[in-house]
C-alpha positions in Angstrom: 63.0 22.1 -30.7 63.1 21.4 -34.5 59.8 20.6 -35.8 61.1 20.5 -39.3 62.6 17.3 -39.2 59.3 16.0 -37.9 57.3 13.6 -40.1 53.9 12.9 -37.7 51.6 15.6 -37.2 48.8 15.8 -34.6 45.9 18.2 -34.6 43.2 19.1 -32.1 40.7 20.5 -34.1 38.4 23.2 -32.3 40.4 26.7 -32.0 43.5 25.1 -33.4 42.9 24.1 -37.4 39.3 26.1 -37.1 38.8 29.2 -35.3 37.0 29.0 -31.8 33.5 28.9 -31.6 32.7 27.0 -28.7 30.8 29.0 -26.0 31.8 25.6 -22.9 30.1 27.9 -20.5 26.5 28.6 -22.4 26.7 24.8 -23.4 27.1 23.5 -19.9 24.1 25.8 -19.1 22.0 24.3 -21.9 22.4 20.8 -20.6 22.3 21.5 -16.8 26.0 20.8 -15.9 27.9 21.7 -12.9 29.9 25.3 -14.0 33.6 24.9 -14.2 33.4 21.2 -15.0 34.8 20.2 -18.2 31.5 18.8 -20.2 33.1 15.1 -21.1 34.2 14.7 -17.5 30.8 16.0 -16.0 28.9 13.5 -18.3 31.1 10.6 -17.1 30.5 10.7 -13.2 26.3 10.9 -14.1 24.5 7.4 -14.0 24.7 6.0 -17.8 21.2 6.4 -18.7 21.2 10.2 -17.8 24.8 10.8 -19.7 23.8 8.9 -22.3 20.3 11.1 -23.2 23.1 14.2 -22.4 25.3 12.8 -24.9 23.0 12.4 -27.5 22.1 16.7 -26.8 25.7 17.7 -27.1 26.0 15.2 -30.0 23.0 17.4 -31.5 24.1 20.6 -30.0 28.1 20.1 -31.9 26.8 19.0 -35.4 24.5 22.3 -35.8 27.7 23.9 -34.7 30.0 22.1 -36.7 28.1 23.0 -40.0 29.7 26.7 -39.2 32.8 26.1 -38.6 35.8 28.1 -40.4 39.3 27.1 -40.9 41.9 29.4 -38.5 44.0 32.0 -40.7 47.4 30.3 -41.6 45.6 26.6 -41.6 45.3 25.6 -45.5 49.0 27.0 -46.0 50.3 25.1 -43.3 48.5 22.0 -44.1 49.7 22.1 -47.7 53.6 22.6 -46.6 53.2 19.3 -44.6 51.6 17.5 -47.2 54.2 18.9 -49.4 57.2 17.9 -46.8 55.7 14.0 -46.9 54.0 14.3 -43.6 51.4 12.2 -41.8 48.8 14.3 -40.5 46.1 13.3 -38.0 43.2 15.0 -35.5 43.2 13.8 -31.8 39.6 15.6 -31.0 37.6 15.7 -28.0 34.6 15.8 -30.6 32.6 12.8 -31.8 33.7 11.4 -35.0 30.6 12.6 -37.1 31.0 15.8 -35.5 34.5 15.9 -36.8 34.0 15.0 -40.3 31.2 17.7 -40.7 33.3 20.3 -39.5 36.5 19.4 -40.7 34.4 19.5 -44.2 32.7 22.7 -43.5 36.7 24.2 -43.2 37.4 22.9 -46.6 39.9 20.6 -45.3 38.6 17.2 -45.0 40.9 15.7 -47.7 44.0 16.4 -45.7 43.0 13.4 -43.1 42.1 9.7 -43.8 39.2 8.6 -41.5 41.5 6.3 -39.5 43.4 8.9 -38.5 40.8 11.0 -37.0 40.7 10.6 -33.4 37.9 11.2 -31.7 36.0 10.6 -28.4 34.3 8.0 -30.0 37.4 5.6 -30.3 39.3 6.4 -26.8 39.8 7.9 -23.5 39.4 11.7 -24.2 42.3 14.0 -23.9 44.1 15.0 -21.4 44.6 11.3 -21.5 47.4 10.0 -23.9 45.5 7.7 -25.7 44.2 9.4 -29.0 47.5 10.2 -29.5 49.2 7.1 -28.6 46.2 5.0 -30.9 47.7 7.8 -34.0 51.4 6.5 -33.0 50.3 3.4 -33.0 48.5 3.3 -36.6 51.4 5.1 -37.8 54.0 2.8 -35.9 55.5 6.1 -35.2 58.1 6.9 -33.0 56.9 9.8 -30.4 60.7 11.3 -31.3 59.4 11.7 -34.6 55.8 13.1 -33.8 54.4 16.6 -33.2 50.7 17.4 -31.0 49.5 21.1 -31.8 46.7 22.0 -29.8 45.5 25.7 -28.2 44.0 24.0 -24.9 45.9 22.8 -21.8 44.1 19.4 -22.5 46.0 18.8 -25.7 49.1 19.8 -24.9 48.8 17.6 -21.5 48.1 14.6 -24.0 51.2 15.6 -26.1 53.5 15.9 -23.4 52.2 12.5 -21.7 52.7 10.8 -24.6 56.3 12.0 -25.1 55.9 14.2 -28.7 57.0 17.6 -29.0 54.1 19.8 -27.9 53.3 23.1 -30.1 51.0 25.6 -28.1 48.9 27.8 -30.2 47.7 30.7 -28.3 46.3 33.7 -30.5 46.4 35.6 -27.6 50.2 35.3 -26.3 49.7 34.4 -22.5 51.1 31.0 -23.4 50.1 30.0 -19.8 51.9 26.5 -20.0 55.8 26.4 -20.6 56.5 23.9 -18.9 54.2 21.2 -21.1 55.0 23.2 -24.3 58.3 22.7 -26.8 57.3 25.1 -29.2 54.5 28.4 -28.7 53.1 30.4 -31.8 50.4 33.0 -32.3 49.0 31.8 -35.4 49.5 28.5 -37.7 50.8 31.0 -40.0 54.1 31.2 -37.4 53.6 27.7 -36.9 54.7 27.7 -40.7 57.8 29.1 -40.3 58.9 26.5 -38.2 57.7 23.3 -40.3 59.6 25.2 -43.9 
């Protein structure tokens, strides 16, 4: 797969352009969720009153998190080479879109992203469903041949691949537990560079 030819660039955000911070396990604790359940899905089979009282606490619970947020090593340097190349970069986040902004700010690398082309929960379908990155395609009138989903998560890399880009893994730990969703795997975004120059 040759990424540098690639002119459309997807990001999830959490653990791929900031470092992971999220503790899903502690959270779904804190707000009384089923364990193993992935927190959006959990909150979309309660009645809407209660998940919508439970959204408002993660809503609360991601901003003070948010606020600390730092960018993953490699992220500012790879960011830059896209801008550099003429690419179109844009966040497909399973976040809220205030929630994005704030951390996206706190990393230092807000400017990189218009607001319409951050993706959040708030506009669509959460991943692993296409459609965050399908709405970015469509914005873009992008081709998916000419697109790119990097995400550390099997959630954004099932979103990629559904929505027929190239998928880039990141996985600081090199298990890379899904080849068969994932064109290209890297250990850091600093790797990820060396593909994009």
């Amino acid at each position: 797969m040759n990424l540098k030819e690639k002119t459309f660039w997807m990001f999830d955000m959490d653990g791929t352009l900031t470092q992971a911070m999220h503790d899903f396990d502690a959270m779904r604790a804190e707000l009384n969720l089923p364990a193993g359940v992935p927190i959006l899905e959990a909150l979309a089979a309660m009645e809407p009153d209660e998940a919508a009282a439970k959204h408002r606490e993660l809503d609360e619970m991601e901003l003070k998190m948010a606020a600390d947020a730092l960018p993953q090593p490699g992220c500012v340097e790879l960011l830059d080479t896209l801008v550099e190349k003429g690419a179109n970069l844009g966040i497909v986040t399973r976040n809220g879109k205030q929630i994005a902004k704030v951390t996206l700010a706190a990393c230092g690398i807000d400017h990189y992203f218009n607001d319409s082309t951050i993706i959040s929960r708030d506009c669509c379908t959460p991943k692993p469903d296409p459609a965050g990155v399908n709405l970015l395609l469509s914005l873009w009138q992008a081709s998916p041949n000419d697109s790119v989903m990097v995400g550390d998560y099997l959630f954004d890399i099932q979103s990629g691949h559904s929505a027929g880009v190239a998928t880039v893994h990141l996985d600081v730990t090199k298990t890379f537990p899904w080849p068969e969703l994932t064109d290209v795997s890297v250990s850091s975004l600093t790797e990820l560079s060396t593909h994009v120059r």
